[in-house]
Structure formats: C-alpha cells, structure tokens
C-alpha positions in Angstrom: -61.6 31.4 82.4 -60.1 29.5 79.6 -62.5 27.5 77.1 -64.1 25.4 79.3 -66.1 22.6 79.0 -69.1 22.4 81.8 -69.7 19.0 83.3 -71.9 18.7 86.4 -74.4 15.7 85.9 -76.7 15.6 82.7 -77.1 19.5 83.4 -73.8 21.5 82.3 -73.1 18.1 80.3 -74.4 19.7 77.1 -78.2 19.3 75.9 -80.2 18.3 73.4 -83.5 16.4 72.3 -84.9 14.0 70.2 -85.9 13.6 66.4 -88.3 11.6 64.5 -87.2 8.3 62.6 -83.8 8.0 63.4 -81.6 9.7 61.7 -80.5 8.2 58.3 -79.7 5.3 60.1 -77.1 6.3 62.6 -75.3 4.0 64.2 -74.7 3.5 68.0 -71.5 3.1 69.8 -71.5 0.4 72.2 -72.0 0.7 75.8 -68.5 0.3 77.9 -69.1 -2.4 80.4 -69.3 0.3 83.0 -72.6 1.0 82.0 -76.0 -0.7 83.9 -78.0 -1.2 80.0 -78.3 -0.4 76.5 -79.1 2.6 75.4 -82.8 3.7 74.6 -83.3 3.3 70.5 -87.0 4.2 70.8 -87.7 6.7 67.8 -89.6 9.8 69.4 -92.9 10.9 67.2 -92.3 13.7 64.5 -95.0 15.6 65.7 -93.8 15.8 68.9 -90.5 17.0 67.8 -92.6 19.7 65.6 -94.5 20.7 68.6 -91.0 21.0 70.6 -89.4 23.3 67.8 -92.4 25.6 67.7 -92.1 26.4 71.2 -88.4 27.4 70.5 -89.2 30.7 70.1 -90.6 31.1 73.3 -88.1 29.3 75.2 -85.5 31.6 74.2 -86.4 34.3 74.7 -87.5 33.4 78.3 -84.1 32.2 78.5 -83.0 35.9 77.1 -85.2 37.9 79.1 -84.6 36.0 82.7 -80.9 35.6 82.3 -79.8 39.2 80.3 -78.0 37.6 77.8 -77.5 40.2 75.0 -78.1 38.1 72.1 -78.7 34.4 71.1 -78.8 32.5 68.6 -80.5 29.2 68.2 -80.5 26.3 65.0 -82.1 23.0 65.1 -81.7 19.7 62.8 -83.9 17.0 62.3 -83.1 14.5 59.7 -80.9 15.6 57.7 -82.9 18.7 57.7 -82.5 22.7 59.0 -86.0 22.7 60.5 -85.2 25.7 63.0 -82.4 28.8 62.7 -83.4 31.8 64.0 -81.7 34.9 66.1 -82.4 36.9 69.2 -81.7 40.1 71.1 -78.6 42.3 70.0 -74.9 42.0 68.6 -73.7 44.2 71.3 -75.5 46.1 73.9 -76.3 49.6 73.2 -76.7 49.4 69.4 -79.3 48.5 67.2 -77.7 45.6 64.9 -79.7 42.3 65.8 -78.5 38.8 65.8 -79.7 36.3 62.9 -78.8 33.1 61.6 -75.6 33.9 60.2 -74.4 36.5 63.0 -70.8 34.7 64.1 -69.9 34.1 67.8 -66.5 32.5 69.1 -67.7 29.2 70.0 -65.0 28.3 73.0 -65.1 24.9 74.1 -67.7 23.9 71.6 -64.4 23.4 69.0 -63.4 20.2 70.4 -66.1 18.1 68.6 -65.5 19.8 65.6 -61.5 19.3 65.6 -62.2 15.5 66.4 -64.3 15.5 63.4 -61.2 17.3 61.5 -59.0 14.7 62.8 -61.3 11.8 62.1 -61.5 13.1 58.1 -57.6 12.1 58.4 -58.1 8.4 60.2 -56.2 6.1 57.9 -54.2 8.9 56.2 -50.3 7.8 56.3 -51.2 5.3 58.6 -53.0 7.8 61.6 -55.7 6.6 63.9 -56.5 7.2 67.3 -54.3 5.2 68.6 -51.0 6.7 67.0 -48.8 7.4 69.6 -48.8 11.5 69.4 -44.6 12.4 70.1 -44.3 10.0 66.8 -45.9 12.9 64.7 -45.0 16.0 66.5 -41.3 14.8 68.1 -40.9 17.9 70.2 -43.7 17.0 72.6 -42.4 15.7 75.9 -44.4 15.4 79.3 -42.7 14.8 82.5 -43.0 11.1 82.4 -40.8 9.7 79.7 -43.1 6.4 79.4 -46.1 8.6 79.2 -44.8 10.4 76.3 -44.2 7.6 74.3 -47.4 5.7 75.1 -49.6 8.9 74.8 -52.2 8.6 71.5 -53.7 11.3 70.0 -57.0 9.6 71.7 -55.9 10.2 74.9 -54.9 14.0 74.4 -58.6 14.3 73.1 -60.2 12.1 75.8 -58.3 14.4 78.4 -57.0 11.0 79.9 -53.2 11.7 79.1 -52.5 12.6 83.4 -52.1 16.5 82.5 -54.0 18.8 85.0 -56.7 20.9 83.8 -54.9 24.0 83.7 -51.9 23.2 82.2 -51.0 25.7 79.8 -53.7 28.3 79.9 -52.2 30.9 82.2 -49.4 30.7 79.9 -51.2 31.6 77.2 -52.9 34.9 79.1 -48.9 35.8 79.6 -48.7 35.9 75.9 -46.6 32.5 75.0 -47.4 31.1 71.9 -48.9 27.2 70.9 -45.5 26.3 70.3 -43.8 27.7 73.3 -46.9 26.1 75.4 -46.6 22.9 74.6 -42.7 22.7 75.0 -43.4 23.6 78.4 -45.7 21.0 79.0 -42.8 18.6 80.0 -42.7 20.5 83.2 -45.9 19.5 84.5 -46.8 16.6 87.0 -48.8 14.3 86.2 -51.8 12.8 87.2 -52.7 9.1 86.6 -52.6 8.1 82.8 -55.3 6.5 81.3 -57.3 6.5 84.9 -58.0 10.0 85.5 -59.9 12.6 83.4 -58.7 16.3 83.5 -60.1 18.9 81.4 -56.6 20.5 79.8 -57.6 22.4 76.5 -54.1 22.3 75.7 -53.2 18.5 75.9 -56.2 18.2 73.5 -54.5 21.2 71.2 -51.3 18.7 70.9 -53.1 15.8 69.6 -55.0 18.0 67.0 -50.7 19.5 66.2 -49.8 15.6 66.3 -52.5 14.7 63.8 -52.5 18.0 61.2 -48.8 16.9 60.9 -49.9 14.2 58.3 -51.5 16.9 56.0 -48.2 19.2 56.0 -50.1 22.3 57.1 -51.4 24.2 60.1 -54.3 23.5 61.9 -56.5 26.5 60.9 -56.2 25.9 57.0 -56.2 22.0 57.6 -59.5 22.6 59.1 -61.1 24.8 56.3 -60.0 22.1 53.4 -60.9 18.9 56.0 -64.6 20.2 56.9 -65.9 24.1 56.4 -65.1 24.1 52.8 -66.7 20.5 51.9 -69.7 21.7 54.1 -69.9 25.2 52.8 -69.3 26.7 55.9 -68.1 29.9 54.5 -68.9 32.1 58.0 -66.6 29.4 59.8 -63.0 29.6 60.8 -60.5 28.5 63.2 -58.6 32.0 62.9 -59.0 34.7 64.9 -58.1 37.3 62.2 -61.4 35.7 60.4 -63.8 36.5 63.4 -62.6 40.0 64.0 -63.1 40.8 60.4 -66.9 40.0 60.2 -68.9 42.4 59.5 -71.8 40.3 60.8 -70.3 39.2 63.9 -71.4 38.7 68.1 -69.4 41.1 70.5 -68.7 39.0 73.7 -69.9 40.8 77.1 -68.3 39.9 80.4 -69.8 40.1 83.5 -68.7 42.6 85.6 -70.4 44.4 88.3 -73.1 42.1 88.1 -74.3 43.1 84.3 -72.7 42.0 81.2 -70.3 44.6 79.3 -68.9 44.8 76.0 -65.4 44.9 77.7 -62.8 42.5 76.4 -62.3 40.6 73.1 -60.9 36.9 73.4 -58.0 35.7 71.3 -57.6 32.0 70.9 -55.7 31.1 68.3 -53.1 29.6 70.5 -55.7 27.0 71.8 -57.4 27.0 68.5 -58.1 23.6 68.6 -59.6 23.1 71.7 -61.6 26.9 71.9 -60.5 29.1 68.8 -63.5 28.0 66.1 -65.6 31.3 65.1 -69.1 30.3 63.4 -72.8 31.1 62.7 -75.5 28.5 63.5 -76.5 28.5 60.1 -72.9 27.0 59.7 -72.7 24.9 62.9 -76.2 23.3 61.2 -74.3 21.7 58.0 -71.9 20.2 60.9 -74.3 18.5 62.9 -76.4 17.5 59.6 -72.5 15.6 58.9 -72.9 14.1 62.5 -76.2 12.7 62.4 -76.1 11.5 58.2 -72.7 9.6 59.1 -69.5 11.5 57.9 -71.8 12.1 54.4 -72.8 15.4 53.6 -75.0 15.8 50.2 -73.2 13.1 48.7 -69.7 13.7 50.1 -67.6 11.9 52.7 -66.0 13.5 55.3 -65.0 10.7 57.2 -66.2 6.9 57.9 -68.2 6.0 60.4 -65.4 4.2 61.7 -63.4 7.0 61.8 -65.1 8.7 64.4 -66.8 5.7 65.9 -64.2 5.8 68.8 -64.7 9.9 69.4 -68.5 8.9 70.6 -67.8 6.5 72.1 -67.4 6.2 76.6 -63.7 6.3 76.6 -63.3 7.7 80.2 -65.8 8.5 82.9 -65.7 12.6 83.2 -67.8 12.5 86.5 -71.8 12.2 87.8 -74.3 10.3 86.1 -76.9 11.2 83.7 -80.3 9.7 82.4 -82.8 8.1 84.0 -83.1 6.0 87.3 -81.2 4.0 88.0 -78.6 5.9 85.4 -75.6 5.8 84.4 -71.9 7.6 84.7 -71.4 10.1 82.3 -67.9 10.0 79.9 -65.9 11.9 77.6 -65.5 10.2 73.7 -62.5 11.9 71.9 -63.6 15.3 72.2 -67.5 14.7 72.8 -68.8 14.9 75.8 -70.8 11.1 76.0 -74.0 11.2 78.4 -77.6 10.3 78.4 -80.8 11.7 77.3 -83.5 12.3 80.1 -85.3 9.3 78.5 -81.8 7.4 78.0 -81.0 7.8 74.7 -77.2 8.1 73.6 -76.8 12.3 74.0 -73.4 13.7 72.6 -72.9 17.5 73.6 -70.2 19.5 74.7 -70.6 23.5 75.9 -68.5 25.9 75.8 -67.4 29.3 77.4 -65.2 32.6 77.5 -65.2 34.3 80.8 -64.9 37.8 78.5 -68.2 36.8 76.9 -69.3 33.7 75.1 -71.3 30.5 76.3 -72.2 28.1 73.4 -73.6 24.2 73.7 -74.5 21.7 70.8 -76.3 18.5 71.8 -77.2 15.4 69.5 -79.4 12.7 69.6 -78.6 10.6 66.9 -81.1 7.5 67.2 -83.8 10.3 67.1 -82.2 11.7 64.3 -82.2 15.7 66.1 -79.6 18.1 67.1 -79.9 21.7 68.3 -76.8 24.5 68.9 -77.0 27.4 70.8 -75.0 30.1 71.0 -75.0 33.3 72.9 -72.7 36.6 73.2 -71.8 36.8 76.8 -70.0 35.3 79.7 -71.6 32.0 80.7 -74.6 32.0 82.8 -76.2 28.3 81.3 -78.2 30.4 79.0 -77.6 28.4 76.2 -77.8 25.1 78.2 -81.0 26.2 79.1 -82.6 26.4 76.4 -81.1 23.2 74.5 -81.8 21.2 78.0 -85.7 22.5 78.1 -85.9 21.5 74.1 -84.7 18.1 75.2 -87.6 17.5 77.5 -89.9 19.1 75.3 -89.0 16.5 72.5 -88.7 13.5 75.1 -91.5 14.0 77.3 -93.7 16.9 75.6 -93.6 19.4 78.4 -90.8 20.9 80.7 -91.1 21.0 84.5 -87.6 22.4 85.1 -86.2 25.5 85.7 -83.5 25.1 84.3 -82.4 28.9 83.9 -82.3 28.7 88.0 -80.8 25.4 87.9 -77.9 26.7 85.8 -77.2 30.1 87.3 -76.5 28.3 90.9 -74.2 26.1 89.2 -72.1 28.4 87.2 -71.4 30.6 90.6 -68.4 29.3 91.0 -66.8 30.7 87.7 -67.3 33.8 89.3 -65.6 33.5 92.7 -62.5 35.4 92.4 -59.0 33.9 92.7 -55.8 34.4 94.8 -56.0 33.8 98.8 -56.1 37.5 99.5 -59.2 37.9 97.4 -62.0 40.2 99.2 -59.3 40.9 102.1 -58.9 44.4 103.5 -55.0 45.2 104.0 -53.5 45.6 107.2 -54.0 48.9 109.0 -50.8 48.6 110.3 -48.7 46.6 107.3 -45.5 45.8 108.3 -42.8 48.1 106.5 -41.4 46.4 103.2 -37.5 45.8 103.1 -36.0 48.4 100.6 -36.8 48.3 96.9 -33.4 47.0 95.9 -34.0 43.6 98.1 -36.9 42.7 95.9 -36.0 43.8 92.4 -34.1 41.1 90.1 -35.0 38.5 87.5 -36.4 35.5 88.9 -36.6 32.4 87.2 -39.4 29.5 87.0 -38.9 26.3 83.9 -42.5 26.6 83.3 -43.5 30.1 83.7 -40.2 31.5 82.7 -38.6 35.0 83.7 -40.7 37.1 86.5 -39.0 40.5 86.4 -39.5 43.0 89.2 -38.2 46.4 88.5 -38.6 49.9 90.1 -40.9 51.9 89.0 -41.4 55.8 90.8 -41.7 55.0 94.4 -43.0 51.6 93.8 -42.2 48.1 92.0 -43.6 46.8 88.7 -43.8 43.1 87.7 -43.3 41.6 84.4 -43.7 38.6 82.8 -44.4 36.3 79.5 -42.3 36.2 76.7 -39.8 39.7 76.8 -41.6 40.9 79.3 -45.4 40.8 77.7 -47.5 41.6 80.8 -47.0 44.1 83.1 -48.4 44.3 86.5 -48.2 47.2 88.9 -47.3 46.0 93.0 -49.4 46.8 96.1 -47.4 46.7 99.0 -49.5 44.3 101.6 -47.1 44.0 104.8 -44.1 42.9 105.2 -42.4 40.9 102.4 -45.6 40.7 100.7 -47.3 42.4 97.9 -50.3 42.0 95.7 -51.5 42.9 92.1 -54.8 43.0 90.4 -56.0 40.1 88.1 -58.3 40.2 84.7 -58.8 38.2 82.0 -59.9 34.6 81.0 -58.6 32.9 84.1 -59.4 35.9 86.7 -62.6 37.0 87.6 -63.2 40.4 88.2 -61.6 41.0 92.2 -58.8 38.6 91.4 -55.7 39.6 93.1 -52.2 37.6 93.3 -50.3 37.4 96.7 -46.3 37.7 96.1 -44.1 36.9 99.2 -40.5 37.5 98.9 -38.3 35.2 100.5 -35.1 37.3 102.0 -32.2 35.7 102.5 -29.4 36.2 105.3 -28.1 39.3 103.3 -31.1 41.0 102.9 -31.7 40.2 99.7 -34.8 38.0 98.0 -33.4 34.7 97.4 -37.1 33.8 96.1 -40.7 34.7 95.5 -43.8 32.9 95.6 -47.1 33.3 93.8 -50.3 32.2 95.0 -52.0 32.7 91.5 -49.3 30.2 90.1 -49.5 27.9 92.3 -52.1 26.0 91.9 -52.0 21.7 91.3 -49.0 22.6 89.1 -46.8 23.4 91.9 -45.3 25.9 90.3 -46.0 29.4 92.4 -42.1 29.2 93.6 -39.5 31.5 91.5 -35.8 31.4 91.9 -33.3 34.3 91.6 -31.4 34.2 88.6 -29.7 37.4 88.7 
C-alpha cells in the first residue's frame, strides 16, 4: 500500500505520552468549536515520566518478540532533552548487523509532519501562508472542478480536505509516472466534497508542498535539507531516495508474505516524497521533535514562528472516531498532523506511517507535558511501532498499562492485508468459456488518467503493458470467455492480488473496450477505450 497514514480511534491515530513541566512553554492551539472542552494542561510528574522511559526497554522488545518485527528502533524527548534512543533486533533478517540509534529506516507516512514543518519555515516568505491559494504558485495544477482549483490553499492539500479521493495518484506512481506527470493527471479525478470531507490522498498533500517550495526556486528534497535537516544537524536525514540506498548504516524493509516478514522489495518514493519519501535515524527524528516541543527554536535558531505552524496543529477537519477520555472527543487532521487526544486528554499530535514492502513508523507529542517519543521499525506494518508509543503513553499518564495493545493492533491492521481485485482467492472455471481469437483483443487502448494500456501477443498468449512507454508489463491468464486475469505486487497489492480484465467485443468481433477491476475503484476509471 502507498504511505499511509492509520486512523481508527486514538489507536492507529498515532501515540505518545506525557513529560514533566511543560515543555519550554509550548503553546496550545485552541479547541474548534466542535469539541465538548478544553484540553487537559495538567503537567504529568517527572518521575513518572522517568519510571515510563525505563520500562522502554522492555516494552519493545515485547513488542519485538510478540509481533516478529525484525528490528526497531525507539527515541524519546522530554524537555528539550534526548532522554531515550536506543535500537533493537536486526537490519535485515538473516545477518548479524543490529539496529542502533542512527540505523536509517524510510519513514512513509510519518513525512507529512515534517514537510508541514518545511513549509511552515517558509510562512510569510513572498507573501506564502496557508492560505495561499496553491494553482497561484504551481499554475499547472488543475482538478476537475475549475472553482476548486482556484479556491484550493496549500492548507487544504495538507489537511486532505481539497475533495480528492484517497487514492488518487498512487497506482500511477506503481506504473512508473513521475510527480510531475501525477499531478497533471489529477484534473481527471472526481471529486468529493471540498472543505467538508477528509480523504487521505498522499498526492494532493505532495502538490501543496510543490505549490509552496516554488517560493524558494528549488526542489523539494534540497528545499528540505537547507529549511530543516541542515539547521537541525540531521545529517542521516533526507528526502531522496538515492540518500537512503547509499547508507551504509541503513534498515532493509521486510514484507509480509506467506505469513512471515521477508527482505523482498525495496520502496522508492521520491515521487511522493513529500507525503512518504523522508529517510531518517531516530537519533535524527529526536532534533525534530526537540524543534516541535521548544517552538520552531532549536539551540538558539529559528526554524519557523509559532505562528507559522500554529494552524498545522491545529483541528482543521474531523478525520473520523473519537479519542480521549469519556465523554471524548472527535479526532482531526491539522495541516499534515494528525490532531487527537491523550488517554488523559491532553492535546496528542502523531501521525504513523507505513510501506506495505516493509516499513511502519509513528511519532506522537505531547507538548503541554513537554514529551515526544518515535518509533520506527523495518517491516510491513503490523502496529508494532504504535504499540509501543501507545503503551509509553499510559505508562507516562496513568503509571501502568492494562492494554494489549500488540493484539489490539494486529486485528486492526488485517485489512491491509486482504488482497485486491474481485477474483481474488477464486478458483477458475473448470470449463472457461473459449476466448475470441488473439487479434480481437490486442490493440492500444486508451484511458485520460491512466494513459495507454497496450495488449500485445506474446507466444500463445497476450501480454499487457502499461505506464509511461510501456513501463510495466503484465503477463494474461485466460479466465473464460472475454475475461482475463493477471497477478498483482507491490505497494497497493497484497500478496494474492489479481486484476480481472473483460473485453468488450463489438459487432465485428473486435474489442471496442476493456475494463479493469483493479482501476476501478472510487475514481471511476477501470473503463479503457480503443484507440487503435
């Protein structure tokens, strides 16, 4: 699956706990009027925070040992303050190189609050903010509704509020289009409700971050080493790809495939880079969330103003269930933060993040306490890291933990695992219908968003390709009749994914049309057209 972000009540929210004496004097966003109260400002004792990170080490490596995770690796800050960074289990299964401190995973998901705090260190730079409509800095950009585009900020791209679907644009990146090419195509998508509905789309947030890095007069990845790693020193931390694969002290990801994790694929994000393509140790990830809690200020230098990223933490849009404590309240989305509760309702900003070829990372902070904590593992996303930020959290709040939170989290992440496509787990016919002849299927067929789908003979069979020139190849099944299948893998397939293709003959013979289930989706756009 693409970079996702997890949201299913407080639990898959992103985690955290609490810190002793608030924080360097953090400040609070206000509650939006959907909200039943204030949030908790109580300070939470510094021994109990001491007590909570020396029980860290046993927590994870419960959390290891229960879930299979091959390696993990865990930092805590508490006012202003590293007081925890420490490694667990293995860089890659089946050789001896451990994870520490400074061992680099892919963090996914977990880039969005870091690019809002890259956009925030631009707030008020020729004339930027949050509000700045986003096709006014990157003029190419163009959704389906002509009054969206114009209205659209660079807020709502990062609040996921601008109407486009969830997956817009990531199946285009697994068929090898670029950013560029991506977002063009987003013009082609239906909309949902603007400004009232919230939809997960990594690449709506990857425009506004292009909309915003405009004002600097460079690309995203460098914009984000001047902006924030090189101020902070984060000198293991990069928003390129080519940087992660070069490590010499770096995670391998593991997928999960049959039912064990496997040093199989290697994720390449750099077209989403924004939203899921930030590489970095939790040494690093440390110096960020020390810049979260302290304000923008990091050892004396700015980053950004308060008021700069005041509306990024703030409720901007309701993301679905509730978190805290009875009676509780509606978790939201800020401007790339995910914007919950606490278990003893104090303002909790987190976000997770995940590759389905192997990486699941969360970060939660509690800034009135003055604590954050990052977790980040090496494999395909089971809650592991959750788990262990969500247990910390109660240990801080309430001095124990009741919950299992490692069974909790494993139920809830099933469903990243079901496979897709409606012939998924099907047994074909024993007596198929025979296909038409090869030549009534073969031709280039044509679809605005998804572009050419090419189906060509191939020995005694057909072949099916697709992206740009032809990128990705897929070898055809015959099923019965006019319909064929293919096997699915990557990010957005789990393993036993398979794509249904029906040909549509028409009164010659001859496919007019084909349909794919596996395109289909709430972008209504399975249906390909002959072109020649």
């Amino acid at each position: 699956m693409h970079a996702l972000f997890l949201t299913a009540g407080a639990a898959l929210a992103g985690c955290g706990g609490g810190g002793g004496g608030g924080g360097g004097g953090v400040f609070l966003p206000p509650a939006s009027s959907s909200t039943p109260a204030p949030f908790n400002t109580t300070p939470v004792a510094s021994a109990q925070i001491n007590a909570a990170v020396a029980k860290l080490d046993g927590v994870a490596e419960e959390v290891l040992r229960r879930t299979k995770v091959p390696g993990m690796a865990v930092a805590v800050v508490k006012d202003g303050q590293v007081v925890y960074a420490k490694g667990f289990g293995v860089r890659r299964l089946g050789s001896p190189e451990r994870i520490d401190a400074d061992t680099v995973f892919q963090l996914a998901s977990m880039s969005k609050p870091i690019a809002a705090t890259v956009v925030a260190g631009l707030i008020g730079t020729q004339g930027l903010s949050w509000d700045t409509p986003a096709v006014s800095r990157l003029p190419g950009f163009n959704l389906s509704d002509p009054a969206v585009t114009y209205q659209v900020t660079i807020g709502d791209l990062f609040a996921h509020r601008s109407g486009l679907p969830g997956a817009a644009g990531d199946k285009l990146e697994d068929l090898g289009y670029d950013r560029q090419q991506i977002l063009q195509r987003m013009r082609y998508v239906p909309l949902r409700p603007f400004r009232t509905s919230y939809a997960y789309a990594n690449f709506g947030l990857t425009a506004g971050a292009e909309a915003a890095a405009t004002v600097s007069g460079t690309e995203w990845a460098e914009l984000s080493r001047r902006v924030l790693y090189a101020p902070l020193g984060m000198n293991a931390t990069s928003s390129r790809f080519v940087d992660f694969i070069q490590r010499t002290n770096r995670a391998t990801p593991h997928a999960m495939q049959d039912g064990s994790y496997q040093a199989l694929y290697q994720r390449q994000p750099d077209e989403q880079s924004p939203a899921g393509g930030v590489s970095s140790s939790v040494n690093d990830v440390a110096r960020w969330m020390t810049l979260l809690l302290q304000n923008g200020s990091y050892k004396g230098q700015t980053i950004y103003t308060p008021e700069a990223l005041r509306p990024a933490i703030s409720e901007q849009i309701a993301n679905g269930g509730t978190s805290g404590p009875p009676p509780g309240r509606a978790n939201h989305y800020g401007y790339g933060f995910n914007v919950g509760t606490s278990t003893a309702g104090r303002l909790k900003l987190s976000h997770s993040g995940a590759f389905m070829l192997g990486a699941g990372t969360a970060f939660t902070a509690i800034p009135a306490a003055g604590v954050a904590i990052v977790t980040l593992t090496n494999a395909a996303p089971m809650g592991a890291a959750e788990a262990v930020n969500l247990t910390f959290e109660e240990l801080v709040e309430s001095g124990k933990t009741s919950t299992d939170w490692v069974g909790i989290l494993a139920k809830a992440f099933e469903p990243f695992y079901t496979p897709e496509g409606s012939l998924a787990g099907q047994q074909p016919p024993s007596q198929p219908v025979a296909p038409l002849g090869s030549n009534a299927y073969t031709g280039t067929y044509a679809n605005s968003y998804y572009g050419n789908a090419v189906v060509e003979a191939s020995g005694s069979g057909l072949v099916l390709k697709m992206g740009p020139t032809g990128a990705r190849a897929f070898t055809l099944r015959h099923w019965s009749g006019n319909t064929y299948v293919y096997d699915l893998s990557g990010e957005n397939a789990p393993q036993g994914s398979i794509a249904r293709i029906d040909f549509t003959p028409d009164a010659s013979g001859v496919s007019a049309s084909l349909t794919m289930d596996y395109y289909a989706e709430d972008i209504t756009h399975g249906t390909f057209t002959r072109a020649r």
